[in-house]
C-alpha positions as a Markdown table, in Angstrom:
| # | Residue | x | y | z |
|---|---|---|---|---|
| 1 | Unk | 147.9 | 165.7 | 30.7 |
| 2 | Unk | 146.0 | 165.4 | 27.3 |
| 3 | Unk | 143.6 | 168.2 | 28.1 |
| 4 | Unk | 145.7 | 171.3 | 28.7 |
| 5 | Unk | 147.6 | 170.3 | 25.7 |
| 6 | Unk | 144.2 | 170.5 | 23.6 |
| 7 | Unk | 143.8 | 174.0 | 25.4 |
| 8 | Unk | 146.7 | 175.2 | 24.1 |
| 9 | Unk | 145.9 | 174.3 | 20.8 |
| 10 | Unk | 142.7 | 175.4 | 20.9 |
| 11 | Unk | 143.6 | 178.8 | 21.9 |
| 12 | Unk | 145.9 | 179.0 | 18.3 |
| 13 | Unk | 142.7 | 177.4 | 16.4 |
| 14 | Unk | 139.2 | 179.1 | 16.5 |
| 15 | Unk | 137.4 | 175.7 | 15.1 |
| 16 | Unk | 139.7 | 173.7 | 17.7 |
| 17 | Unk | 138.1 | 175.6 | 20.5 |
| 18 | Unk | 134.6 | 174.4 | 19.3 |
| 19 | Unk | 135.9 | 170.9 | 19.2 |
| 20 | Unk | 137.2 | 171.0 | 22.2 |
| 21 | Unk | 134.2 | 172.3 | 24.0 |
| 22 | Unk | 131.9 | 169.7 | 22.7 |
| 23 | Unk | 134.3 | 167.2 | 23.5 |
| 24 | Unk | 134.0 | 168.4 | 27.1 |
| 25 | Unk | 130.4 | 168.6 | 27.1 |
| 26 | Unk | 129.8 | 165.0 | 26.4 |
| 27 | Unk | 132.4 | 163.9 | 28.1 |
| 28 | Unk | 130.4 | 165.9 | 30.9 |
| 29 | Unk | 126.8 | 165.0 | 30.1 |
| 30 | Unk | 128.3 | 160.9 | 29.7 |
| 31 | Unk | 129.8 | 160.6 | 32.5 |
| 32 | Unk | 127.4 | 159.9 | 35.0 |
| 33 | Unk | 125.1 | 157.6 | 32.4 |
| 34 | Unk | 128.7 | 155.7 | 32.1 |
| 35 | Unk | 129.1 | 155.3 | 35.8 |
| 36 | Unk | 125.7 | 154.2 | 36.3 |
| 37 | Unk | 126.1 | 151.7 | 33.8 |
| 38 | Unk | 129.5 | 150.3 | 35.5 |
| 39 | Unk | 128.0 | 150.3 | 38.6 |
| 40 | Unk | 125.0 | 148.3 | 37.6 |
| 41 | Unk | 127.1 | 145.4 | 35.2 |
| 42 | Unk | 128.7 | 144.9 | 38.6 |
| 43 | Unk | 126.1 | 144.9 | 40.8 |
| 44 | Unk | 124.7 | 142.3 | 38.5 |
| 45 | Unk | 128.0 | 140.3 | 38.8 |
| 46 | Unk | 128.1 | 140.6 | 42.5 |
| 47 | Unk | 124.9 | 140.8 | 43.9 |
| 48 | Unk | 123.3 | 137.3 | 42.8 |
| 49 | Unk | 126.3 | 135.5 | 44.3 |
| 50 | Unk | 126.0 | 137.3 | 47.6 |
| 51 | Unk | 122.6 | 136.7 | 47.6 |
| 52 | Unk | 123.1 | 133.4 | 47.1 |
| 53 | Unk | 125.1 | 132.9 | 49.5 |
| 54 | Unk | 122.7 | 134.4 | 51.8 |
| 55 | Unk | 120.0 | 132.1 | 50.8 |
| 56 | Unk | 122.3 | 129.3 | 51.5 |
| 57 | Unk | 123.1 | 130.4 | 55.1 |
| 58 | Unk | 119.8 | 130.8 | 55.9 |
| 59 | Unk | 118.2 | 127.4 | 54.8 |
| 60 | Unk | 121.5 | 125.9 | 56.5 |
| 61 | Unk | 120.1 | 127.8 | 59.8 |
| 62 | Unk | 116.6 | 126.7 | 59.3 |
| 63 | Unk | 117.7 | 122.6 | 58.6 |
| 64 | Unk | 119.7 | 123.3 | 62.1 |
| 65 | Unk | 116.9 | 125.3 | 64.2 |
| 66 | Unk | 114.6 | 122.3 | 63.1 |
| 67 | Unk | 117.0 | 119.6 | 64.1 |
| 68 | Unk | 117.7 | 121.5 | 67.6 |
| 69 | Unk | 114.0 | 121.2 | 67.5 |
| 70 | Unk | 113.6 | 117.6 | 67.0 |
| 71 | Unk | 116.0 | 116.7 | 69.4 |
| 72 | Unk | 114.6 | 119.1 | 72.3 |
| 73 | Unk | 111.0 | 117.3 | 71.5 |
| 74 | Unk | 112.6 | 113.8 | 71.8 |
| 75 | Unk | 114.4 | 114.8 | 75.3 |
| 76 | Unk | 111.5 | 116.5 | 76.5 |
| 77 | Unk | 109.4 | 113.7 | 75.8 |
| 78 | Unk | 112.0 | 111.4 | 77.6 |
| 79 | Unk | 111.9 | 113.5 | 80.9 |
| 80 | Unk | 108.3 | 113.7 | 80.7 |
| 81 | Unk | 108.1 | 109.9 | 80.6 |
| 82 | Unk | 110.5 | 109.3 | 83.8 |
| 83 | Unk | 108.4 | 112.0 | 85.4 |
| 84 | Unk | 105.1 | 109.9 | 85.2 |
| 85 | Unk | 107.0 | 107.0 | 86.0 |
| 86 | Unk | 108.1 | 108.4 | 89.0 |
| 87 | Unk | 104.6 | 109.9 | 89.8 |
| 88 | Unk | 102.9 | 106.7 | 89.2 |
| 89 | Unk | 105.5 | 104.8 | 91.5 |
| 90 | Unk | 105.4 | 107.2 | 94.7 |
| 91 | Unk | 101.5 | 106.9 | 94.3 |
| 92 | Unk | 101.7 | 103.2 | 94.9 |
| 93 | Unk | 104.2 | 103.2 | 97.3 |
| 94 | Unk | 101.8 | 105.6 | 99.4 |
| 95 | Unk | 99.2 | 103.1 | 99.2 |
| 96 | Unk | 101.4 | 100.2 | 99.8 |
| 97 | Unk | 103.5 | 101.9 | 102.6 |
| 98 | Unk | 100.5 | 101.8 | 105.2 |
| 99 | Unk | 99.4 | 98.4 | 105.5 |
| 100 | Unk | 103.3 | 97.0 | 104.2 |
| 101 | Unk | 103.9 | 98.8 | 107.6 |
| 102 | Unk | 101.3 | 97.7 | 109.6 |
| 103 | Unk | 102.2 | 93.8 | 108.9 |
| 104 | Unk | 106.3 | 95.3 | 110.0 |
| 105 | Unk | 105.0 | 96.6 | 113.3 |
| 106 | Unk | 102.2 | 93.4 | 114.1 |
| 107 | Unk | 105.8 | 91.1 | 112.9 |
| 108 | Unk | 108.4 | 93.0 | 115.2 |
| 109 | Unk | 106.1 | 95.1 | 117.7 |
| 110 | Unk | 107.5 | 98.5 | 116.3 |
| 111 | Unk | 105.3 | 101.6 | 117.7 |
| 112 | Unk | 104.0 | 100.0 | 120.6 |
| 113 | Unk | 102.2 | 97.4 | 118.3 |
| 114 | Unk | 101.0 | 94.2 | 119.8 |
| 115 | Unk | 103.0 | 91.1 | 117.7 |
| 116 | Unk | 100.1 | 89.5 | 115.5 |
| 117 | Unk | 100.2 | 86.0 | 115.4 |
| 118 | Unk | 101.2 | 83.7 | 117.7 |
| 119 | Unk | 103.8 | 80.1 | 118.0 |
| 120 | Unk | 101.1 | 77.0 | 118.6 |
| 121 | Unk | 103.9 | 75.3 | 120.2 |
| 122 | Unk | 105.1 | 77.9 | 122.1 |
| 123 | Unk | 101.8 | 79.1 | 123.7 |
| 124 | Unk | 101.5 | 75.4 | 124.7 |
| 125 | Unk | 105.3 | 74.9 | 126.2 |
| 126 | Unk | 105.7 | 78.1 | 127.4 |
| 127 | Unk | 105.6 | 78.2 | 131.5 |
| 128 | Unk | 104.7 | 81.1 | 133.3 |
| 129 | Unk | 107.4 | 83.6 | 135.3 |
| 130 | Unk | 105.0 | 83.4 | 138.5 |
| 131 | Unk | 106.8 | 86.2 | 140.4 |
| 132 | Unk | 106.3 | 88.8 | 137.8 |
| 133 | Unk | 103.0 | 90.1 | 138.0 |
| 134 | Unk | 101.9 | 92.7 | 135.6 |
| 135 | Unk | 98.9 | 94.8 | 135.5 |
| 136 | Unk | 97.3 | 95.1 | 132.3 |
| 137 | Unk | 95.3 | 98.4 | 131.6 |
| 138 | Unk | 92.5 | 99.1 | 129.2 |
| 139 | Unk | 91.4 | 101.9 | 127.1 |
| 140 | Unk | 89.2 | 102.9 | 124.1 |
| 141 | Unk | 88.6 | 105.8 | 121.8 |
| 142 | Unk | 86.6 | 106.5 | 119.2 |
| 143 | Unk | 87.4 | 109.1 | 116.3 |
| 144 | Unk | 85.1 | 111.9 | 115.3 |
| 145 | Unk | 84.3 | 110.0 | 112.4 |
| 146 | Unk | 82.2 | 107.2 | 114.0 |
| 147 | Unk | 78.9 | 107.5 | 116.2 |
| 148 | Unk | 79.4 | 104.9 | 118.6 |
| 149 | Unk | 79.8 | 103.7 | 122.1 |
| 150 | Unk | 83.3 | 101.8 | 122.9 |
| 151 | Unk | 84.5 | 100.9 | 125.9 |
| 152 | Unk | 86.3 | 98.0 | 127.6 |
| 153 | Unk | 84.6 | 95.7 | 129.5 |
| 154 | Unk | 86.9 | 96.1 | 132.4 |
| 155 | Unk | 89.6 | 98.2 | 133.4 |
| 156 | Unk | 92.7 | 96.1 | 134.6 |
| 157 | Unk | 93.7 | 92.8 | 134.9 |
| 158 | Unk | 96.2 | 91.1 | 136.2 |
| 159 | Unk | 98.9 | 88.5 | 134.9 |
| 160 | Unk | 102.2 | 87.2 | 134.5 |
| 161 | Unk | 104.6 | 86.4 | 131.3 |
| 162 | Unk | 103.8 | 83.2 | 129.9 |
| 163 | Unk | 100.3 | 83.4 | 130.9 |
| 164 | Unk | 97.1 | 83.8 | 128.6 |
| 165 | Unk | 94.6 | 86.2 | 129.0 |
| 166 | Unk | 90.8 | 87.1 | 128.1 |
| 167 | Unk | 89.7 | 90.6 | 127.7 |
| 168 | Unk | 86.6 | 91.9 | 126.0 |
| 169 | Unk | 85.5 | 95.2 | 124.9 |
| 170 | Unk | 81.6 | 96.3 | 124.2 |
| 171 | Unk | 80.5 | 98.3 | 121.0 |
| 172 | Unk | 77.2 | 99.7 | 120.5 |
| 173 | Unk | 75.7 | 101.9 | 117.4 |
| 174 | Unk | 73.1 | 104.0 | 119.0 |
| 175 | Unk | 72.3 | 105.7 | 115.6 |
| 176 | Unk | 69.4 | 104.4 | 112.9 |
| 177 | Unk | 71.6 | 103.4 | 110.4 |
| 178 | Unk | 74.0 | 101.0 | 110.1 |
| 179 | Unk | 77.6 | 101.8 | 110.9 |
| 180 | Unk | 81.1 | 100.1 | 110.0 |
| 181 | Unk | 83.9 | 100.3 | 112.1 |
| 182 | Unk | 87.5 | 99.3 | 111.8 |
| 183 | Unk | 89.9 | 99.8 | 114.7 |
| 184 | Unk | 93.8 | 100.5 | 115.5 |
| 185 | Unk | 95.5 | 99.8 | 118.6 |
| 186 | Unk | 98.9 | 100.4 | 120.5 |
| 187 | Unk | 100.6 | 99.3 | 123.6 |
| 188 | Unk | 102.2 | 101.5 | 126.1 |
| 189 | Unk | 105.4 | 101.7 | 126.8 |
| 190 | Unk | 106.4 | 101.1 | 123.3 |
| 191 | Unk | 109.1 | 99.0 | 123.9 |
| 192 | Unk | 106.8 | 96.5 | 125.8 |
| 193 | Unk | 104.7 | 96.0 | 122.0 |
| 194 | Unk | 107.5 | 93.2 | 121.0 |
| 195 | Unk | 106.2 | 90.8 | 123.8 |
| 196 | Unk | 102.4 | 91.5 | 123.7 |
| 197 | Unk | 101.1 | 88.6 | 121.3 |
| 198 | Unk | 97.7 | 88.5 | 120.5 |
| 199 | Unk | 96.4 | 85.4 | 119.4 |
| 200 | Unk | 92.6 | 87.0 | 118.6 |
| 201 | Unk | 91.7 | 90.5 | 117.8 |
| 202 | Unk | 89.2 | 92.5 | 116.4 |
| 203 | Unk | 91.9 | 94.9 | 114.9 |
| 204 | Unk | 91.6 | 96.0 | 111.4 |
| 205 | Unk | 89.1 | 94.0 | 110.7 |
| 206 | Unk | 85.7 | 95.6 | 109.6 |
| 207 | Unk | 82.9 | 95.7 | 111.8 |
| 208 | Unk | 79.5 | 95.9 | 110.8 |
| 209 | Unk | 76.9 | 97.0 | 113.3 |
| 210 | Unk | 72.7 | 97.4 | 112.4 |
| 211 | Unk | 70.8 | 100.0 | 113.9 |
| 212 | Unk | 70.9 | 99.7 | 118.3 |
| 213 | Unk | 72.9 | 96.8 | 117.9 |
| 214 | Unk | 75.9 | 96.2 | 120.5 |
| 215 | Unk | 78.2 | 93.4 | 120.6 |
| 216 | Unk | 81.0 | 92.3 | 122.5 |
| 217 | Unk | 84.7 | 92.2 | 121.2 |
| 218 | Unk | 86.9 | 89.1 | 123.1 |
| 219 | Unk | 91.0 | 89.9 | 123.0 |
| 220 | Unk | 92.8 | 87.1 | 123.7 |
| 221 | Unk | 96.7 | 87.4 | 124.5 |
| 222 | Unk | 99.3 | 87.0 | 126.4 |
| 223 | Unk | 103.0 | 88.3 | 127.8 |
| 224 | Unk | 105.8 | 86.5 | 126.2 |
| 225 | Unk | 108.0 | 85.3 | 128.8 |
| 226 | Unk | 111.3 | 86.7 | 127.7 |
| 227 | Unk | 109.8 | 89.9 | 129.2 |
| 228 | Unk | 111.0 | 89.1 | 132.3 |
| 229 | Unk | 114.5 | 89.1 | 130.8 |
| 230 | Unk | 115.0 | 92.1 | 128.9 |
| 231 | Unk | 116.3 | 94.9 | 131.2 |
| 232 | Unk | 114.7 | 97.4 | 129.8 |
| 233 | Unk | 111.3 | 96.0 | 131.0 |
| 234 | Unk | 112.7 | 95.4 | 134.7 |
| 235 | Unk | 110.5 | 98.7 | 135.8 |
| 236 | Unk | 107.8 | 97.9 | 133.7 |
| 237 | Unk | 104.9 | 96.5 | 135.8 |
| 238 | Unk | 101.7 | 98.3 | 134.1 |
| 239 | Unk | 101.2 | 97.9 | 130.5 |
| 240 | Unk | 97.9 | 99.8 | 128.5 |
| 241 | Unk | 96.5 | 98.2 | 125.5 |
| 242 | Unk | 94.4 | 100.9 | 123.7 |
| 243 | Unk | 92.0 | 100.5 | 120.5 |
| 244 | Unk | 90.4 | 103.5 | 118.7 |
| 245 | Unk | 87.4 | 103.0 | 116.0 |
| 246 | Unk | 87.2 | 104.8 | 112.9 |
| 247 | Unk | 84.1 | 104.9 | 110.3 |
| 248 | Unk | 84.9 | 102.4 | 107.5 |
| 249 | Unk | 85.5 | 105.2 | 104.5 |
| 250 | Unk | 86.7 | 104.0 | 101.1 |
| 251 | Unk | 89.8 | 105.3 | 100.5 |
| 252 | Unk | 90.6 | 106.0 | 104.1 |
| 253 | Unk | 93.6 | 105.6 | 105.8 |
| 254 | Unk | 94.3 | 104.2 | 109.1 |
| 255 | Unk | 97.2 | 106.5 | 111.2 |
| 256 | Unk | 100.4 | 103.8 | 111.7 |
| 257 | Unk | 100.3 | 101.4 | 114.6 |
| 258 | Unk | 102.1 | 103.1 | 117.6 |
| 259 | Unk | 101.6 | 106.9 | 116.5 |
| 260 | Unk | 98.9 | 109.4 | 117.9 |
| 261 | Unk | 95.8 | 109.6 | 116.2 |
C-alpha cells in the first residue's frame, strides 16, 4: 500500500523519483542477504536441539541394543549348558544301558536269557517233575571278530524240571598269538529263559587263551520246576541253549541277551 503511494508522488517530484528508486534497489539487493541471515539465526536456534535430541535417541538405542545383547549371551549360555548336560547324560546312559540290562534279563530271563544265579536251598529241596522229559540242545557260534574253534561237546541231552545238569563246551585258538574271548548266550523259545538257571557259566566273563591252547568250558544248570506249570510251556519239550564268542575289544559292546547277533 505504501509503495504506489510513493509512486504517485514520485511522479509529481523529479528528486522523489531518485529516492524512490534507490529505495527499491536496496530494498532489492538486501533482501536476500536479510533472508539468509533469518534463516541462519534460526537454524542455529533449531538445529542444535534437534540434533540433540537425535544424539539422545541414538545412545538410548545403543544402551538397549547392548542390554538385548547381554541378555541373549546369558540365555544362550544357559541353553548351551543344558545341552552338554543332556549330551553328557545320554552318553552314560548308553554305556550304562548295556550291562544295567544284561543283569535285568540274567534277573527275570527277558530275551531268552538264562536266570543267573541260583537259590542254595532251592536247588537242594527242589524234586524233580519225572514225567516231563525235555531235551536240551546245544549250539555255538563265533563272530567274525575272533579266530577260534567253539563248539559244544555234545549235542543233546536229556532232563527233566528240578533236575541238574552238566554240559561242556571246547574252545581252541589255533592262531600264534594269544586271543581273548568273551561270550553271550540265549535260550530258545524265549519264554522258556525265565526257568533256565545256571548255576556256573563261562558267560561274559573274559577268556584268555595262549597260542594252540584249547580248553574246556563246564555249564552247569538246571530246569526250574515250575516249568511244568506254566501253560505256555505245555508244548515246549526241546529247549536250545546257544553261546557266541566275540574278540575281547576295549570299548566293545556285547549285542543284548536274547537278540540276534
Amino acid at each position: 500500500m505504501l509503495l504506489p503511494l510513493l509512486v504517485r508522488q514520485s511522479l509529481c517530484r523529479p528528486q522523489a523519483s531518485v529516492l524512490l528508486a534507490r529505495c527499491v534497489q536496496t530494498l532489492w539487493c538486501d533482501a536476500p542477504r536479510t533472508l539468509h541471515s533469518q534463516a541462519e539465526r534460526f537454524l542455529r536456534r533449531r538445529l542444535p536441539l534437534h540434533f540433540n535430541t537425535q544424539s539422545r535417541g541414538a545412545k538410548s538405542r545403543t544402551r538397549e541394543s547392548k542390554r538385548q545383547e547381554e541378555e541373549w549371551k546369558t540365555k544362550n549360555k544357559t541353553v548351551l549348558t543344558y545341552i552338554i548336560a543332556a549330551g553328557v547324560g545320554m552318553i552314560g546312559l548308553s554305556y550304562a544301558a548295556v550291562p544295567l540290562y544284561r543283569l535285568y534279563c540274567q534277573a527275570s530271563g527277558l530275551g531268552g536269557t538264562a536266570v543267573a544265579g541260583h537259590d542254595t536251598d532251592l536247588v537242594e529241596t527242589m524234586k524233580p517233575v519225572k514225567e516231563r522229559v525235555i531235551k536240551i540242545t546245544f549250539n555255538a557260534d563265533t563272530h567274525a571278530s575272533i579266530q577260534w574253534n567253539f563248539r559244544p561237546q555234545q549235542t543233546e541231552i536229556f532232563v527233566v524240571p528240578g533236575e541238574t545238569a552238566l554240559a561242556f563246551y571246547r574252545a581252541r585258538n589255533p592262531t600264534d598269538k594269544p586271543i581273548i574271548g568273551i561270550s553271550t548266550y540265549n535260550v530258545v523259545p524265549f519264554e522258556a529263559g525265565q526257568y533256565f538257571n545256571k548255576i556256573q557259566c563261562f558267560c561274559f566273563e573274559e577268556q584268555r587263551l595262549n597260542p594252540r591252547e584249547e580248553v574246556d568250558m563246564p555249564v552247569f544248570f538246571y530246569i526250574d520246576p515250575e516249568f511244568d506249570e506254566d501253560p505256555r510251556m505245555a508244548r515246549v519239550d526241546t529247549i536250545t541253549l546257544s553261546y557266541t564268542f566275540f574278540e575281547a575289544k576295549e570299548g566293545q559292546n556285547l549285542p543284548l541277551p536274547g537278540y540276534s547277533i
